[in-house]
Residue, then its C-alpha position, 0 to 999 in steps of 0.5 A: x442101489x435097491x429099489x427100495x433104497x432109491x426110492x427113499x432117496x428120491x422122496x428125500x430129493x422131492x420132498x427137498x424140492x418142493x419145501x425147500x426144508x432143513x435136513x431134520x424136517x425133510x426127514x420127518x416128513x418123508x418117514x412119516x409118509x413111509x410110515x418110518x422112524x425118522x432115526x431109520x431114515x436117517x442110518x438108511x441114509x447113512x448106508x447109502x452114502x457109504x455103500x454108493x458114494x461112486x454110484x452114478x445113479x446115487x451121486x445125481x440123487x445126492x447133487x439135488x440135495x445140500x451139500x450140508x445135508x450130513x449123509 
């Protein structure tokens, strides 16, 4: 993962655990403090899931979050 793209996912993993919210406003709230949209939060997820699905550092991320969470 890059930087950037680590980042994202560890503000998505944060903001999760200390609001506890659904996916949609998780989201929300973390492309309004990247000054996102939550639409390109969502496909950098998506990226994400595809490119690093057997990344060890993607994979630990990723486990803090629901499974139900659909990246």
């Amino acid at each position: 993962m890059t930087p950037k793209e680590r980042e994202l996912l560890q503000g998505m993993c944060n903001c999760y655990a200390s609001c506890g919210d659904d996916f949609e406003n998780t989201v929300g709230m973390v492309a309004s403090a990247r000054d996102r949209t939550q639409l390109d939060v969502k496909e950098s997820l998506v990226t994400m899931a595809k490119n690093y699905a057997s990344d060890k550092d993607y994979l630990t991320l990723r486990g803090r979050l629901p499974a139900e969470f659909p990246f």
